[in-house]
C-alpha positions as CSV (number, residue, x, y, z in Angstrom):
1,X,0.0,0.0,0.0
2,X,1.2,3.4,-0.6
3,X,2.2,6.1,1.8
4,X,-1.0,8.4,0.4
5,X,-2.9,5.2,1.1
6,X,-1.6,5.1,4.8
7,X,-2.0,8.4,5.5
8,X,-5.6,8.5,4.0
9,X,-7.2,5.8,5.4
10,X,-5.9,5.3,8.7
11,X,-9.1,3.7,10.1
12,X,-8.1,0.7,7.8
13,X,-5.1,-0.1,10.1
14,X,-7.0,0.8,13.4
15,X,-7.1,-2.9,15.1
16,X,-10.4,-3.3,16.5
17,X,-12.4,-0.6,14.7
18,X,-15.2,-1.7,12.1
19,X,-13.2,-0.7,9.1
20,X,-10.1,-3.0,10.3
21,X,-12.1,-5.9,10.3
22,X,-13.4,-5.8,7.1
23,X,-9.8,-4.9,5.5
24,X,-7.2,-6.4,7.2
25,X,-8.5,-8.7,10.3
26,X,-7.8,-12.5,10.3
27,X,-10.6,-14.0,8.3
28,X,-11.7,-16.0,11.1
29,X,-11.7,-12.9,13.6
30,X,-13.3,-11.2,10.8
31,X,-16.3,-14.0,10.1
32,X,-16.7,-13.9,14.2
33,X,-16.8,-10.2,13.8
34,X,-19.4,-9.9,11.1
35,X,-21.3,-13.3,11.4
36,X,-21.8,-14.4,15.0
37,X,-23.5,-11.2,15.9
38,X,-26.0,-11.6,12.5
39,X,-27.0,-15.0,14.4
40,X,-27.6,-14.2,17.6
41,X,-30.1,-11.7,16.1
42,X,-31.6,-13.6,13.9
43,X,-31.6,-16.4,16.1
44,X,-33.5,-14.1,18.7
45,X,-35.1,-13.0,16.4
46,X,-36.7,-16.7,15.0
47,X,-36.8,-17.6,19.2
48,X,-39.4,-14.6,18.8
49,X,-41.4,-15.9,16.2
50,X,-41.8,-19.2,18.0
51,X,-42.6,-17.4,20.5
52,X,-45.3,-15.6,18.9
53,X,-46.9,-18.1,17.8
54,X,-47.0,-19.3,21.0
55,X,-49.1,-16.1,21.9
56,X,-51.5,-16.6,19.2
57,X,-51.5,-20.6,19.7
58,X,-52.8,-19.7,23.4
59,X,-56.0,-18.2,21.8
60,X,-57.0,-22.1,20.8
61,X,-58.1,-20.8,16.9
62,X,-56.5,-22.5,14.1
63,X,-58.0,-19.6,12.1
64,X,-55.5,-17.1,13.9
65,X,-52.0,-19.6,12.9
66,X,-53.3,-19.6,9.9
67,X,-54.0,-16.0,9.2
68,X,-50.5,-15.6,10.3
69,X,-49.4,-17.9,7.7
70,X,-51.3,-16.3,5.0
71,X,-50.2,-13.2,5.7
72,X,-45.8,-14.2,5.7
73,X,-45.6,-13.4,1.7
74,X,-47.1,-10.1,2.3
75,X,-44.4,-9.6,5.3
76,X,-41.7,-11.0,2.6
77,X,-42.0,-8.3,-0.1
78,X,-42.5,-5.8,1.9
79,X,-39.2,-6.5,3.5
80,X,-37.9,-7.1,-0.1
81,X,-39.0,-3.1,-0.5
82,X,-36.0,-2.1,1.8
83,X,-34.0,-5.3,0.4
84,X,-33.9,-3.5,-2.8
85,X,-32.2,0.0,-1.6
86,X,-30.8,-1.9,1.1
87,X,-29.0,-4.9,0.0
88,X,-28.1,-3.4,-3.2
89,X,-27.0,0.2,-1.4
90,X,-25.5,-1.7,1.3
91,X,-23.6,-3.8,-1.4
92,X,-22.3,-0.9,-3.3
93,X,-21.0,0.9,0.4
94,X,-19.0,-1.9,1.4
95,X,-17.2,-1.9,-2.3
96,X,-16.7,2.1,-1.9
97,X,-15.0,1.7,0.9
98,X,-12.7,-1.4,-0.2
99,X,-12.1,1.4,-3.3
100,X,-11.4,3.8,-1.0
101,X,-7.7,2.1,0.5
102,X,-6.5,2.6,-3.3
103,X,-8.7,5.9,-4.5
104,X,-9.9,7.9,-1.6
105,X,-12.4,10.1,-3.4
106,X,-14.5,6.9,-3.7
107,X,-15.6,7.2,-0.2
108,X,-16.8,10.5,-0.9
109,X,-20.0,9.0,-2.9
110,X,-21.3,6.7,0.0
111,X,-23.3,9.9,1.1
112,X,-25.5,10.2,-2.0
113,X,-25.7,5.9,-2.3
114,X,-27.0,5.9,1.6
115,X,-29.2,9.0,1.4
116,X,-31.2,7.5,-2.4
117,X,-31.5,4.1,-0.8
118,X,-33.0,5.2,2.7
119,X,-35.2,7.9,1.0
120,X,-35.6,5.5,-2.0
121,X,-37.0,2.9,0.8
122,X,-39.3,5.4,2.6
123,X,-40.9,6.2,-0.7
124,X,-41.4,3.3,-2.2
125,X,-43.1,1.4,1.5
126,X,-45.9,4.5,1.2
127,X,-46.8,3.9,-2.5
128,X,-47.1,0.1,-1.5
129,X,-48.5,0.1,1.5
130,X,-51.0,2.8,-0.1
131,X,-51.9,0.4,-2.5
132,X,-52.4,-2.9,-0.3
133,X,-54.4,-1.0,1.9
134,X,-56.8,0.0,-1.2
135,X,-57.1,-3.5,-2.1
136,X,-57.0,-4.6,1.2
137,X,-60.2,-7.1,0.5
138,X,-59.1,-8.5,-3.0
139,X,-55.8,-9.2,-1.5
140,X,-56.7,-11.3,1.3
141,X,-58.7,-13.3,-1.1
142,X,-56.0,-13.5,-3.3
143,X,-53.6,-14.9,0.0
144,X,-56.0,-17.6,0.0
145,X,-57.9,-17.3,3.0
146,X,-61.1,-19.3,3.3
147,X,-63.9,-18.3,5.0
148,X,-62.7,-18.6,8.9
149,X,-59.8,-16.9,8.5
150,X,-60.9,-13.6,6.2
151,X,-61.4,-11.6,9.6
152,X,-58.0,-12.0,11.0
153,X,-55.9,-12.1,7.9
154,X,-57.4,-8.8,7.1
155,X,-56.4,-6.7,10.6
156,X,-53.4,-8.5,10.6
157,X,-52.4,-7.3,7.1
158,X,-53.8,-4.1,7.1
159,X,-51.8,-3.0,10.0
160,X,-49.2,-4.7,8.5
161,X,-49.5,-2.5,5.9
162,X,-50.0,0.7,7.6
163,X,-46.2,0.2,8.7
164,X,-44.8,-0.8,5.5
165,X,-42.3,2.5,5.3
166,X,-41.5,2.3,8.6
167,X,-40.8,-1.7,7.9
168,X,-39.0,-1.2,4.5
169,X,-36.8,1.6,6.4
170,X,-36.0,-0.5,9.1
171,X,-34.6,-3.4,6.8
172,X,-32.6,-0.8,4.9
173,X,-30.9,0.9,7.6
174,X,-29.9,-2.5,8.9
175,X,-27.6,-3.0,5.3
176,X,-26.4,0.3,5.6
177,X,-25.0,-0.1,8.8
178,X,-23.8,-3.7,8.2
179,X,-22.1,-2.0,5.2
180,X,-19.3,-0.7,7.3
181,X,-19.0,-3.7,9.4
182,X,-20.8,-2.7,12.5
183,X,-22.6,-5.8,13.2
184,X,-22.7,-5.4,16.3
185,X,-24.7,-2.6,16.4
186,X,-27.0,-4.3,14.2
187,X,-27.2,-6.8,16.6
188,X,-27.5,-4.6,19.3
189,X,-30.7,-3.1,17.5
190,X,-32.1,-6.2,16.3
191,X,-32.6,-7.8,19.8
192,X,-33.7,-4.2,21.4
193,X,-36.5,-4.8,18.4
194,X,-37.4,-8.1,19.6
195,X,-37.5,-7.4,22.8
196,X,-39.8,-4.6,22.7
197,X,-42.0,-6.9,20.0
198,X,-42.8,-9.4,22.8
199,X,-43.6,-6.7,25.9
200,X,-45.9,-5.1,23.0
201,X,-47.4,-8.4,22.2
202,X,-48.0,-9.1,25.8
203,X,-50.0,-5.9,25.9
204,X,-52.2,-6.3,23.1
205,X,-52.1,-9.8,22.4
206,X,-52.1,-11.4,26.4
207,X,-54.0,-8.3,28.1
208,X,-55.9,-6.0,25.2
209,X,-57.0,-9.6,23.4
210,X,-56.2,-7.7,20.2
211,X,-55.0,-11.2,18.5
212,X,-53.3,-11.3,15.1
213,X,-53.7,-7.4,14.8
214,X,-51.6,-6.6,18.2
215,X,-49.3,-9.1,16.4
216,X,-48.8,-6.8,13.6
217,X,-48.9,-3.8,16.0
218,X,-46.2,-4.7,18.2
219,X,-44.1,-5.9,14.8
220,X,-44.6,-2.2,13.5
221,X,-43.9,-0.8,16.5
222,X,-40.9,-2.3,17.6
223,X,-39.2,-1.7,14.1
224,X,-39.7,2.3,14.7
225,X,-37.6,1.6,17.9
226,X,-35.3,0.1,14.9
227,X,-35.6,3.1,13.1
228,X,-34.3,5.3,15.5
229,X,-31.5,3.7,16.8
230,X,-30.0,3.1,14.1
231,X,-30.3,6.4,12.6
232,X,-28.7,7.9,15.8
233,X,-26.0,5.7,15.5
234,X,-24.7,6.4,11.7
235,X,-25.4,10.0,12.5
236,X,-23.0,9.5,15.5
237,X,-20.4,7.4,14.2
238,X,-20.8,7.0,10.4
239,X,-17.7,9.1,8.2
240,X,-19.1,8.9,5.1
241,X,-23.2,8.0,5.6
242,X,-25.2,10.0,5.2
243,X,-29.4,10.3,5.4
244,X,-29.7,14.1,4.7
245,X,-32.4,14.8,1.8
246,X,-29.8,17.1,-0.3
247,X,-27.8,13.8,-0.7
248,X,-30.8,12.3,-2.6
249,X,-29.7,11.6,-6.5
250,X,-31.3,9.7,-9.5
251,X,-28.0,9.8,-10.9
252,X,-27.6,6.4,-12.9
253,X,-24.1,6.1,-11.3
254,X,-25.9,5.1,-7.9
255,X,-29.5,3.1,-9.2
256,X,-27.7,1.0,-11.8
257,X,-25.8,-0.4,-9.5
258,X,-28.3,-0.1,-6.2
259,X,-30.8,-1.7,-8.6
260,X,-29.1,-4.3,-10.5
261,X,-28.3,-6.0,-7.1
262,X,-31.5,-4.8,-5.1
263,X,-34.3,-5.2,-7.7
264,X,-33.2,-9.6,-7.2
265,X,-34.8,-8.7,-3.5
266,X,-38.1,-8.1,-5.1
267,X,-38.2,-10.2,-7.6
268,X,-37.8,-13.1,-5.3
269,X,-40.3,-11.7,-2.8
270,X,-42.5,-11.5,-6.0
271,X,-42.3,-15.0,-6.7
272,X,-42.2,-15.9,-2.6
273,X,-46.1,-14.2,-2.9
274,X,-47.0,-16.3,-6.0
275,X,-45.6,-19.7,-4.9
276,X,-47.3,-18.9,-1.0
277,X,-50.6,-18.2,-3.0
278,X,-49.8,-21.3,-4.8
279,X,-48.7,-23.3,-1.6
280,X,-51.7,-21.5,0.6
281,X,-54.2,-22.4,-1.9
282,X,-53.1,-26.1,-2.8
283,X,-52.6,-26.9,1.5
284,X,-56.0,-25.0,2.2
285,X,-58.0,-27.8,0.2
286,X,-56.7,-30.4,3.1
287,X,-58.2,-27.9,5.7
288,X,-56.7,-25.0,8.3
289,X,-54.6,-28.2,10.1
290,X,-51.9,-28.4,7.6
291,X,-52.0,-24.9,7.6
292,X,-51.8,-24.2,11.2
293,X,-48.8,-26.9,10.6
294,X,-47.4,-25.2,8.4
295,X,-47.0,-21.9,10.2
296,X,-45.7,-23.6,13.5
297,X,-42.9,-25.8,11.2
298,X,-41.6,-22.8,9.6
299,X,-40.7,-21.3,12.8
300,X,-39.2,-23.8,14.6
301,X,-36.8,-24.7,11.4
302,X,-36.7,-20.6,11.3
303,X,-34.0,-20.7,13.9
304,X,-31.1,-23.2,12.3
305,X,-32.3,-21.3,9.1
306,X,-31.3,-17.8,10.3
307,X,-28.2,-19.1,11.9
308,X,-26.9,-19.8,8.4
309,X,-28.6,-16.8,7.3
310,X,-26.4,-15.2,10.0
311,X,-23.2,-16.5,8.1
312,X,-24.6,-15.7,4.6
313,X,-25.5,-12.0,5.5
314,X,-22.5,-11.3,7.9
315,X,-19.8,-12.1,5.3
316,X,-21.2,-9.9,2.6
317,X,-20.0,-7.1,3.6
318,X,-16.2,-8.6,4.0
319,X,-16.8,-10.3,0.7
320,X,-17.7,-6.7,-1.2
321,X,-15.0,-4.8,0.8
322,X,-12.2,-7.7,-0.5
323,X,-14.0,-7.0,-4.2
324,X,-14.0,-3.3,-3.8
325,X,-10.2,-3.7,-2.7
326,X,-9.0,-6.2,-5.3
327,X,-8.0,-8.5,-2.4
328,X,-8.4,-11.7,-4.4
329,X,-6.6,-14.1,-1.6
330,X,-9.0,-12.5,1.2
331,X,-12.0,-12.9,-1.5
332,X,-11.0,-16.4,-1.7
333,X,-10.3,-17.3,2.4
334,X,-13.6,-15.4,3.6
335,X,-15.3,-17.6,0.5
336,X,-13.9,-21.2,1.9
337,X,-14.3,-20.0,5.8
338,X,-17.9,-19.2,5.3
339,X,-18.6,-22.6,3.3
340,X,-16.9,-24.6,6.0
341,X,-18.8,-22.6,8.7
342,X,-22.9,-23.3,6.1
343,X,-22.1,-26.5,6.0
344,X,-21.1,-27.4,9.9
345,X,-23.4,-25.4,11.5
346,X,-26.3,-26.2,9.2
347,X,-25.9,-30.4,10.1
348,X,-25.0,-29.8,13.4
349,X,-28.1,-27.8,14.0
350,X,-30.8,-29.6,11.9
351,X,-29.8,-32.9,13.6
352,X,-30.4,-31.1,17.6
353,X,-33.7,-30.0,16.0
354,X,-34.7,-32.9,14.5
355,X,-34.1,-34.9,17.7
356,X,-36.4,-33.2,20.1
357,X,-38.8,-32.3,17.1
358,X,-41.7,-33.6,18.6
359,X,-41.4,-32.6,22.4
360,X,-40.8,-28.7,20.9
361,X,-43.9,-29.0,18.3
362,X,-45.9,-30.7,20.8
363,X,-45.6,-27.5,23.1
364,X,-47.7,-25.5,20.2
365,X,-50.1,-28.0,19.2
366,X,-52.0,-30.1,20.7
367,X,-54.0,-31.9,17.8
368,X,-52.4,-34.9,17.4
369,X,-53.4,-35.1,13.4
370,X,-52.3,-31.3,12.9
371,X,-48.7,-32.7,15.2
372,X,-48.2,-35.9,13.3
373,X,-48.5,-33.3,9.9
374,X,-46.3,-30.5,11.6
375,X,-43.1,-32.6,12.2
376,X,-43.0,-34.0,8.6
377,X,-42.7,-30.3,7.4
378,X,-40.3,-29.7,9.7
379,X,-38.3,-32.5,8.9
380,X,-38.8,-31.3,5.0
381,X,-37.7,-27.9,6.4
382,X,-34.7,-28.7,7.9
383,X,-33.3,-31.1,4.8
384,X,-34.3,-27.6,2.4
385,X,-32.5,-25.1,4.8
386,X,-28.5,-26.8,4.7
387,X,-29.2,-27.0,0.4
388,X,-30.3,-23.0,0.7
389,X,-27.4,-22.0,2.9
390,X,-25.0,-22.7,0.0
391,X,-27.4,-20.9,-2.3
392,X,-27.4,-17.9,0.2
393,X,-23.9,-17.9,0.3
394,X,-23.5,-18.0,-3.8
395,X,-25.7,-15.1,-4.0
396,X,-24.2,-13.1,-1.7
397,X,-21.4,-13.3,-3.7
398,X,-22.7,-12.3,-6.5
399,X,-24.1,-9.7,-4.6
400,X,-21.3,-8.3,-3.1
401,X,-19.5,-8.2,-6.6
402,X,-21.7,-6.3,-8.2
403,X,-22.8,-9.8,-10.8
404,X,-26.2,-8.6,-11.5
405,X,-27.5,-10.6,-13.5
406,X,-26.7,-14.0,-11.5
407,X,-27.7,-12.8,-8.2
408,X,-31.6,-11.9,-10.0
409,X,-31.2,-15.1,-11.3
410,X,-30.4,-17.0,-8.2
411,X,-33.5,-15.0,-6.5
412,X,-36.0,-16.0,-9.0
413,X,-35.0,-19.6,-9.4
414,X,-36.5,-21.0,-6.5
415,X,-39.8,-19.3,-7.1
416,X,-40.0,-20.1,-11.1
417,X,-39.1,-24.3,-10.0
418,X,-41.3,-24.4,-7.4
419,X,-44.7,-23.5,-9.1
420,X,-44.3,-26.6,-11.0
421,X,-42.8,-28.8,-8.6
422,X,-45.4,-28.2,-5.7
423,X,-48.1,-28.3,-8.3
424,X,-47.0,-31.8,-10.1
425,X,-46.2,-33.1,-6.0
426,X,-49.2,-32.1,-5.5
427,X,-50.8,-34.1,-8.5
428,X,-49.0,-37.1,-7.8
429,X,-48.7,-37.7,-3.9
430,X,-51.1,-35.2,-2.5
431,X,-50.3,-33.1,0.6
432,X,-46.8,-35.3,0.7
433,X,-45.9,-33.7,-2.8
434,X,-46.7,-29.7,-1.3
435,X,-44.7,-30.8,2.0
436,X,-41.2,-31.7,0.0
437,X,-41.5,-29.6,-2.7
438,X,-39.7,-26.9,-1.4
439,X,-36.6,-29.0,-0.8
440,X,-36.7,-30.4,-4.1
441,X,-36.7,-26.8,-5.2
442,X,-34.1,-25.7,-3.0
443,X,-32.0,-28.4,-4.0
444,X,-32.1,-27.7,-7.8
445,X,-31.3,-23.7,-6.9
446,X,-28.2,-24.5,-5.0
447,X,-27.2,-26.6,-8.3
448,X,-28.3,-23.7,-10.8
449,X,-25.8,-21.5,-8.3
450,X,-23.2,-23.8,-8.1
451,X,-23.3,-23.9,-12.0
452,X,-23.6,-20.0,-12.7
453,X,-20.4,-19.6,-9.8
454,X,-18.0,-22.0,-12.1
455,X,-19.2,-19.7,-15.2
456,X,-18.9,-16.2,-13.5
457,X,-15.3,-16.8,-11.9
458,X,-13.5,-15.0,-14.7
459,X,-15.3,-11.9,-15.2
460,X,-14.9,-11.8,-10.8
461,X,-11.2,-11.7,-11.3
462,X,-11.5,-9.3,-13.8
463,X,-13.5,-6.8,-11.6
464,X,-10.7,-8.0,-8.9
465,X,-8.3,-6.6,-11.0
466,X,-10.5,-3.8,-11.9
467,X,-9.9,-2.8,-8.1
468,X,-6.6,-3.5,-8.4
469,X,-4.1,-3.0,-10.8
470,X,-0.8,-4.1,-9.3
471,X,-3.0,-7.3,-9.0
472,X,-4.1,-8.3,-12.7
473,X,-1.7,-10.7,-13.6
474,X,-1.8,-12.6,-10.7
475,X,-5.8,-12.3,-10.4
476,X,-6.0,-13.3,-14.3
477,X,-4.0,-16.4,-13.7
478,X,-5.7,-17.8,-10.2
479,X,-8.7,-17.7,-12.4
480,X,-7.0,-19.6,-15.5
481,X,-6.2,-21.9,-13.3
């Protein structure tokens, strides 16, 4: 590194800060860093949703479980809304900044890439919250609900709705932040969210009796807590973020790459709300049991899942700073750490699950049909969830460097094999087929990633290169090779 490059960016060589761990840490300190943090939170936060539906399960309605279930694609896109300024702004930080050890000006742009993609995020929630709430009835028809569950999938989406730019603001903020490494923080605000999301649901689930709605209260809620911590921090601590309006730009220098990353976020939530319709309608025809099923498995195989999900998330950041850089050999050891870390932590984890299945789904349902139903989707689950670590981890790489078209590919994969797979399983083995058709499906996308890696490896080291030069030949030839 040069002596401008020392005396520019000394927060690069500060042992301990943010900044150091995404440059120059020891990829193991660096994963611990970035990742473990990412899981606790998403593990307390997928504790929560067990827990949740433990509130709701105490009401004795299958009608309830199941509104909740119907309602999970609608909470999916409209996380997807922030994905798309977040992930893809959060993506494009995290490169500036690996830029930024070679070219310091580049760091001088992260204030107009963080100020479109919080505003972009604000904006775009109202429009579709707006929206939903207008077609409030024709879209909990077109969830699937029958009859018994109309009522409570419509106050628990509408409120839902009502919070949608607070929500999609909440999820962006959470990239942005993660962009410079500060997982902790993240962490930090996550769990102060959940928290707060289970005193709230006491309130108005336990004491108001405001059921599925008080669900989606205390969600919204919480998530302005979210809001304002972590706007306070970057504010605070944050060099180069910024979230002032006069920042805001349209210029294509920011959304083409913000977009080309982000817009895979909706697409998949897109095809999450057509293959739930598809699953919600198909599973509805064998009554609200396999539903109510349905919504209990996912939880319980929500907290191995968000583990990995930990991993897969945490390391982007490291990965796009190592891009951003040209540091092909860190690229390459944060890669192989991460995969070691999917695939030992996902079997580890699936098999402690799947050992005490029954005693921890037996403590939400007491039907013995709808119990005997809920633990083969969870055993389904947990086989899908180790096949769409991988995946997870292939698209955040293609994520973090920028490979556009891949990443959109890898997000739409699942949902474009799944409509046929679930509907054929369906066809030929009934509510078995619908059970294990997601990890079929997951299955074939880890393959299709796998595939698309091996083909994109070049044009990687050529961006590598790209960030730099002294680099090329050696970059050119790792990738020959």
């Amino acid at each position: 590194m040069s002596t401008t490059n020392l005396e520019t960016t000394p927060e690069a060589d500060a042992v301990g800060t943010n900044r150091w761990y995404l440059s120059a840490a020891p990829i193991v300190r660096a994963l611990m860093h970035l990742c473990v943090p990412m899981a606790a939170a998403m593990i307390v936060g997928a504790v929560y949703n067990v827990i949740n539906a433990g509130f709701i399960g105490s009401l004795h309605d299958n009608a309830l479980l199941a509104a909740v279930t119907f309602g999970t694609p609608v909470l999916g896109l409209v996380m997807a809304v922030g994905g798309v300024f977040g992930v893809g702004g959060g993506a494009l930080i995290s490169r500036l900044l690996g830029a930024a050890e070679h070219d310091p000006a580049k760091a001088g742009e992260i204030k107009r890439v963080s100020s479109f993609a919080v505003w972009g995020s604000v904006i775009a929630g109202a429009v579709f919250g707006g929206i939903g709430l207008l077609l409030l009835h024709p879209l909990v028809t077109l969830l699937g609900a029958d009859a018994a569950a109309v009522p409570a999938t419509g106050a628990y989406v509408a409120v839902m709705l009502a919070f949608v730019p607070v929500l999609a603001a909440a999820f962006c903020l959470e990239q942005l932040v993660r962009a410079e490494g500060a997982a902790r923080q993240v962490m930090i605000g996550l769990i102060g969210s959940t928290i707060a999301n289970v005193v709230f649901d006491v309130l108005f689930i336990l004491l108001l009796h405001w059921g599925v709605a008080g669900a989606a209260l205390a969600m919204g809620l919480s998530n302005v807590g979210v809001v304002a911590y972590f706007v306070i921090w970057l504010h605070r601590h944050s060099e180069h973020v910024s979230l002032a309006p006069r920042w805001f730009t349209l210029s294509p220098a920011v959304l083409k790459p913000v977009f080309g990353v982000g817009v895979g976020e909706l697409l998949q939530a897109s095809f999450l709300i057509i293959t739930s319709l598809v699953l919600n309608n198909l599973a509805a025809a064998y009554g609200d049991g396999p539903l109510a099923a349905m919504g209990v498995a996912v939880r319980i195989a929500q907290v191995p899942e968000f583990l990995l999900m930990g991993v897969t998330l945490g390391v982007l950041p490291l990965l796009a700073y190592s891009y951003g850089k040209g540091d092909a050999s860190r690229l390459r050891s944060a890669l192989r750490a991460s995969a070691i870390t999917v695939g030992g932590v996902g079997i580890l984890f699936s098999a402690v699950v799947f050992l005490f299945r029954d005693q921890v789904f037996s403590t939400f349902v007491s039907d013995p049909s709808v119990l005997a139903i809920g633990v083969s989707i969870l055993t389904a689950q947990l086989v899908a969830m180790i096949a769409n670590g991988f995946a997870g981890l292939i698209t955040s790489l293609f994520q973090a460097t920028g490979r556009a078209l891949p990443a959109t590919v890898m997000s739409v994969t699942q949902g474009i094999l799944f409509i046929p797979i679930v509907l054929l399983g369906n066809l030929w083995f009934g509510l078995p087929g619908i059970i294990w058709a997601l990890t079929v499906t997951e299955g074939l996308v880890f393959l299709a990633g796998v595939g698309m890696w091996l083909a994109s490896r070049r044009s990687i080291a050529r961006g590598l290169a790209e960030g730099s030069p002294e680099r090329a030949d050696e970059v050119l030839e790792a990738a020959a090779a």
